[in-house]
N, C-alpha and C positions, 0 to 999 in steps of 0.2 A: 504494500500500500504506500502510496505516495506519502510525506511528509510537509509540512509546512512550520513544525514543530520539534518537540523533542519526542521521543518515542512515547509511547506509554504508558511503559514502566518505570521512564524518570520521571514523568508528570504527577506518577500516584507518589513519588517524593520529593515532587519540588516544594521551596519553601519562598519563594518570591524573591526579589533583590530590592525592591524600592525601599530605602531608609524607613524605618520608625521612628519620630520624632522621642528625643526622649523625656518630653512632656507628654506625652501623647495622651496619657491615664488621665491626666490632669485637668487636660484641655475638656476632653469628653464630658468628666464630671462638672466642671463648672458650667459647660453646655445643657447639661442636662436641669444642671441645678436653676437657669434661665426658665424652664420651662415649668418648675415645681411651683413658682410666683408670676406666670404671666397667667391675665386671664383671656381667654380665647373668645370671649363673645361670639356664643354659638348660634347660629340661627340656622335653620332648617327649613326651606322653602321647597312647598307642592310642586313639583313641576308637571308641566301638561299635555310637554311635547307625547310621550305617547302612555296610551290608557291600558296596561294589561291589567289581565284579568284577576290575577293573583297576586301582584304586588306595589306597593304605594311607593312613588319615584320622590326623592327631594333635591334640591340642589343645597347642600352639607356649604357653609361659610364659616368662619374662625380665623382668627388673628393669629399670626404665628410670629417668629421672632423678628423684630424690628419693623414690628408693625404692619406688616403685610397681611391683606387681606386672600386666603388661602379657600380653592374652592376644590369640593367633589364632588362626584356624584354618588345618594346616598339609597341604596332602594331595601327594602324589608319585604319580607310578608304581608300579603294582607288578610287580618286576623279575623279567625273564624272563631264567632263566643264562643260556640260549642265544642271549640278544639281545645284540649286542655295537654297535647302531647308535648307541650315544652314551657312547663312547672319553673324553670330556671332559667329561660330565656332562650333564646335561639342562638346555633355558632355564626358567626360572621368571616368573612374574607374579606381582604382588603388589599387592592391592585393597583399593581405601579406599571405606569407605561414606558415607553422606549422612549432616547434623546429624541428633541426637539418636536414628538408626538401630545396626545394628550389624553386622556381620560376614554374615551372613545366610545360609542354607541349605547346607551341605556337596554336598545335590547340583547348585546351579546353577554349581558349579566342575570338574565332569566333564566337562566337553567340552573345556577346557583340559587337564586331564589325558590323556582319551583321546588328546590330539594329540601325549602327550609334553612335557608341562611340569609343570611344579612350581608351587603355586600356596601363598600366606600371603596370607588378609584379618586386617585389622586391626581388632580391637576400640579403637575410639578409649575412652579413659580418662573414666568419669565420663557415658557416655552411656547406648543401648540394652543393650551386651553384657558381658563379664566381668571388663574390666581394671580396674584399681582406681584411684580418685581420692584421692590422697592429702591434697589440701586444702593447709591451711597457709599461704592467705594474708589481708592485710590486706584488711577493706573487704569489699563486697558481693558475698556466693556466690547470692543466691536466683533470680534469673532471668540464664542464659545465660554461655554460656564465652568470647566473643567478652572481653564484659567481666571476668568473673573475671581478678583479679589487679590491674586496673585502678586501683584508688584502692591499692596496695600501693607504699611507695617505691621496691623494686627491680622495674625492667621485666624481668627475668628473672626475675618470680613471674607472669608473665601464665601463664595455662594452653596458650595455642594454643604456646606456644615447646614447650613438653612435649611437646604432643601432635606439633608438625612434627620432635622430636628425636626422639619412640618413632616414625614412617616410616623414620627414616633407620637407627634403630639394627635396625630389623625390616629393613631392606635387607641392611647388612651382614650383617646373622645370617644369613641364607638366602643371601646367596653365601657364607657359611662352610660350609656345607655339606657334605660328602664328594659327595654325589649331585649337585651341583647348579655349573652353568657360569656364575661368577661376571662371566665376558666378556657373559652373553646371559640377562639382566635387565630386566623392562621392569614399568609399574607403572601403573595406571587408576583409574579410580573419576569419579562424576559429585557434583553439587555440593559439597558437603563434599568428599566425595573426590575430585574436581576439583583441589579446591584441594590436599589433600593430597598426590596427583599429580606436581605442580607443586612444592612444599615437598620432598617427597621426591625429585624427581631434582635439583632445587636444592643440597641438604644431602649427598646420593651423588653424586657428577660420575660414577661406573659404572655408572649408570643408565643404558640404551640405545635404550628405546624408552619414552616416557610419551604415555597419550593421556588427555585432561583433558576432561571432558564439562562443560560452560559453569559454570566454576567457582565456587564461594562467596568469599569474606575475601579480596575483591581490591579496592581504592580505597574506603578507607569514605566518606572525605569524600564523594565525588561519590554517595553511595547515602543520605545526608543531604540532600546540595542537591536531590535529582530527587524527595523527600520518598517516599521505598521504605525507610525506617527501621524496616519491618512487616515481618508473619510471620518467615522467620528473619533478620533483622535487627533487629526490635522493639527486642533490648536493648538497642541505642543510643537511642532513643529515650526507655526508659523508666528509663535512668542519668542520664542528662540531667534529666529530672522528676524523677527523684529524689532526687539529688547535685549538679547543677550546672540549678539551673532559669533562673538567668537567664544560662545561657553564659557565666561569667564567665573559663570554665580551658577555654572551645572547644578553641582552638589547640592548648595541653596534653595535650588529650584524644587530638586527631585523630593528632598527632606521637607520642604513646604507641603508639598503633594501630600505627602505621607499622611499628614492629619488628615483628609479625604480617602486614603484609597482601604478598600472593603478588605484587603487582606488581614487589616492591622484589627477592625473591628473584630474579626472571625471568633475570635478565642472568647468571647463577649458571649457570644448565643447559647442560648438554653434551648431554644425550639429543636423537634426533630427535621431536620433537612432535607431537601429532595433536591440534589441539581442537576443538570441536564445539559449537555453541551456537544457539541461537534469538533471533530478532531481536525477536521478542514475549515476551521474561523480564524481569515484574517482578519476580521475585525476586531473582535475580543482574542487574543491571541489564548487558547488553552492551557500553557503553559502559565496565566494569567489565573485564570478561574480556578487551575489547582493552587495556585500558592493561596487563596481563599479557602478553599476547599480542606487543603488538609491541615489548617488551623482549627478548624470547628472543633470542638471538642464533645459535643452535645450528638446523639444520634444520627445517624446521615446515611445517606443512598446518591452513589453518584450515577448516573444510566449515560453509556457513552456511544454518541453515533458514528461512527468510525468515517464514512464516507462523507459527513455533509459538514455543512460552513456555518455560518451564522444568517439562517432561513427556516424556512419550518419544517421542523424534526416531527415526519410521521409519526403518528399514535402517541408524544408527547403530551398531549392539551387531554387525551381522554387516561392519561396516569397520573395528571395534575389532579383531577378531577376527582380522580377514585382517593388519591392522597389525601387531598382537603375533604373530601368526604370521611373520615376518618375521625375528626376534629372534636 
């Protein structure tokens, strides 16, 4: 079989190269501890665009860190008095979409509802869907969030810290829920959402089930060396040409990353894991998703498609499915 990669059998031991900041504990906690004192003013709005039959659509708003207003889309069951099969509430999912995508279609979240779950996609901040970018930092906004914040002296102006803090905070809110079984939580999404997946049961340790489809913002450095600094990675590439052309602040740079990339979260997760990935992805480079991957320390299943890249992995979405079912 062709390679693009490292074989693998080094993959199921690789351990990533991108720097660990060594604040990095530090950094997270005091992240998190922002979110124990903000309050989210929650509102939850009927949506109308379409009417099924079994379950009530809202469009989910909440303020997330620095004041950004954060939106999802938030669908439940709709409750039968005489149903009394979930005494404790119902389990929920909760979806994170791909870069630069969004939230996507109210009805391809029906079939999790018909089974009896509760479901919130995320509008990541500043991308395809509704939540809002509040901006505000130093240095280069024009191509990609990866780097945004990047040339900013505080590394808690990076945007991906936002965006990994609005998953967490969109967790807890939907196990606040009345309706909803805060014990039976689980949360998916493929590359971007991969990653956020991953970030998000990192940042909730009540997160129960996460299944990570071959994720994004895992080991930059090594998505450098293997020269896959393109499509969604480009903006490493092209911060480099344009702020640091002769690598002078490499190191700087990559160590910066590090407070963002999902590897360093890995060892964090409580939930049992599901991830999924193709051994032909130059996009996410595999070597990438393992240095995540065998950090976890928490339950886990890796399912590996030897021929395919970063597209969709037949019968994937119907093992997500029977996983989160589980829940």
């Amino acid at each position: 079989m062709p390679l693009i990669d490292k074989p693998l059998s080094e993959l199921k031991k690789s351990r990533g190269i991108n720097p660990r900041p060594a604040n990095f504990d530090a950094y997270w906690r005091e992240s998190l501890a922002e979110l124990d004192v903000l309050d989210p003013h929650i509102t939850l709005i009927p949506n109308r665009t379409i009417r099924p039959a079994h379950a009530e659509c809202f469009d989910l708003w909440f303020t997330g860190v620095g004041g950004a207003r954060i939106h999802a889309k938030y669908l439940r069951p709709k409750k039968d008095p005489a149903d009394a099969s979930h005494p404790q509430g119902y389990p929920a999912v909760l979806q994170f979409h791909g870069y630069s995508a969004n939230s996507g279609d109210w009805s391809d979240k029906l079939g999790l509802v018909q089974e009896g779950f509760c479901v919130a996609a995320l509008d990541c901040r500043g991308q395809g869907g509704q939540s809002e970018d509040v901006g505000g930092v130093k240095g280069n906004t024009l191509q990609g969030q990866i780097i945004r914040g990047l040339d900013d002296p505080d590394p808690k102006k990076l945007l991906f810290r936002s965006i990994f803090l609005d998953t967490a905070l969109l967790a807890r809110i939907v196990m606040s829920l009345p309706e909803v079984d805060a014990n039976r939580v689980g949360a998916t999404g493929g590359s971007q959402g991969g990653a956020l997946t991953l970030a998000c049961a990192a940042l909730e340790p009540r997160i129960k089930r996460a299944a990570s489809v071959f994720p994004f913002l895992c080991d930059y450095q090594r998505v450098w060396e293997m020269d896959l600094a393109k499509d969604a990675y480009h903006e490493l590439r092209s911060y480099f040409r344009s702020f640091d052309p002769r690598h002078e602040n490499e190191k700087a740079v990559f160590e910066k990353l590090g407070y963002i990339d999902c590897q360093h979260l890995a060892p964090r997760i409580k939930a049992e894991v599901l991830m999924i990935t193709g051994l032909m992805d130059t996009i996410c480079p595999p070597s990438t998703q393992f240095a995540a991957y065998n950090k976890i320390k928490s339950k886990k299943r890796m399912l590996v498609y030897p021929d395919f890249g970063h597209e969709g992995l037949p019968g994937s979405n119907d093992t997500i499915f029977e996983f989160l079912r589980g829940l």
